[in-house]
C-alpha positions as a Python dict, from the first residue, in 0.01 Angstrom:
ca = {
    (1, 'X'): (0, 0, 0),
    (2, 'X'): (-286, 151, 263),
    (3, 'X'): (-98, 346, 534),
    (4, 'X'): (-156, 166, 871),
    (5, 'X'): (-450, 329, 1061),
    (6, 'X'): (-428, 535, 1432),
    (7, 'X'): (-638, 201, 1577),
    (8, 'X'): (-391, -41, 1408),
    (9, 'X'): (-78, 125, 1569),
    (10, 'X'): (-235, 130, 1904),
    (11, 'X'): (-395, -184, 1917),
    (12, 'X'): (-24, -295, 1900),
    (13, 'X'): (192, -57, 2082),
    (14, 'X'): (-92, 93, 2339),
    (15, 'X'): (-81, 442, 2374),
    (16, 'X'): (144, 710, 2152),
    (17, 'X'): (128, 1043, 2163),
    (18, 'X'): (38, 1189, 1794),
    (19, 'X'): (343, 1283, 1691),
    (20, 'X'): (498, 911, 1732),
    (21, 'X'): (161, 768, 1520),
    (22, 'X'): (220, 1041, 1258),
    (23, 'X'): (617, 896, 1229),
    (24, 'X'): (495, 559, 1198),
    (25, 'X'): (228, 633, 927),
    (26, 'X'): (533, 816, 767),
    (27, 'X'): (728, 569, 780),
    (28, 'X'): (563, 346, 478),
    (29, 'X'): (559, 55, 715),
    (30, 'X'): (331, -249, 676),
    (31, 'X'): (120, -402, 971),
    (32, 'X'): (398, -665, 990),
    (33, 'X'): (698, -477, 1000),
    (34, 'X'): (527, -253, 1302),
    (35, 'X'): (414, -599, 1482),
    (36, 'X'): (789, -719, 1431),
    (37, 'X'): (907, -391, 1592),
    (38, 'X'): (713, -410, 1903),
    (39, 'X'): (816, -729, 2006),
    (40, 'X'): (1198, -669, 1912),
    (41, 'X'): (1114, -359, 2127),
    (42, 'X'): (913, -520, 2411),
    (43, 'X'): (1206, -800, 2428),
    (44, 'X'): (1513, -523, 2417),
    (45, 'X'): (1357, -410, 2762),
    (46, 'X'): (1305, -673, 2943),
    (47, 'X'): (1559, -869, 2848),
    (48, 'X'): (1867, -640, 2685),
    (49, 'X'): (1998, -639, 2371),
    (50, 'X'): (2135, -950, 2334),
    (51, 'X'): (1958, -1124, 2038),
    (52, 'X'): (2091, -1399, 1765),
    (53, 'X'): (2037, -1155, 1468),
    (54, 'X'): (1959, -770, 1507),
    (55, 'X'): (1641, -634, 1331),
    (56, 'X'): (1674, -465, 1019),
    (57, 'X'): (1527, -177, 756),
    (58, 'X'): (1194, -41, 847),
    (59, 'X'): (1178, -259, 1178),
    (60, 'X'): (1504, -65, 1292),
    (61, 'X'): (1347, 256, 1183),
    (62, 'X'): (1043, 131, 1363),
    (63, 'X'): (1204, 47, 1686),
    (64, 'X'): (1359, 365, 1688),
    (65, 'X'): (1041, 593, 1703),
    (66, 'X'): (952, 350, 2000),
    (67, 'X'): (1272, 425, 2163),
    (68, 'X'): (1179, 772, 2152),
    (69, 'X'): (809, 750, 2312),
    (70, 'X'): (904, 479, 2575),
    (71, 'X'): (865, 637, 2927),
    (72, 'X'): (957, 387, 3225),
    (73, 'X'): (653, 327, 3436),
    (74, 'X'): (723, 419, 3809),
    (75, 'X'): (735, 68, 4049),
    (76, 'X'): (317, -17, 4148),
}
């Protein structure tokens, strides 16, 4: 399996610092699984966490390391 690249992470999630690209290279996880994460992620903000099924394995793992970069954007 080829690690995902710095371009393929951000072309997805925007920017990350480093440290959050270097945790999802780490984390072994395919294109897929990271586009699956984002939108899980994207749709926990806007609308909760109310879903029909939860995500699970690497997607969780995924979801997490967003958790940890996401800084709310101040009101335009």
């Amino acid at each position: 399996m080829v690690p995902l690249t710095h371009k393929q992470i951000t072309d997805i999630t925007g920017s990350l610092d480093d440290d959050l690209i270097v945790r999802i290279v780490d984390s072994g996880a395919t294109l897929e699984e990271l586009v699956e994460a984002h939108g899980w992620f994207v749709d926990s903000r806007a609308m909760g966490k109310a879903r029909h099924h939860r995500p699970a394995g690497k997607v969780v793992q995924l979801c997490e390391i967003l958790e940890a970069g996401w800084v709310p954007r101040e009101p335009e």
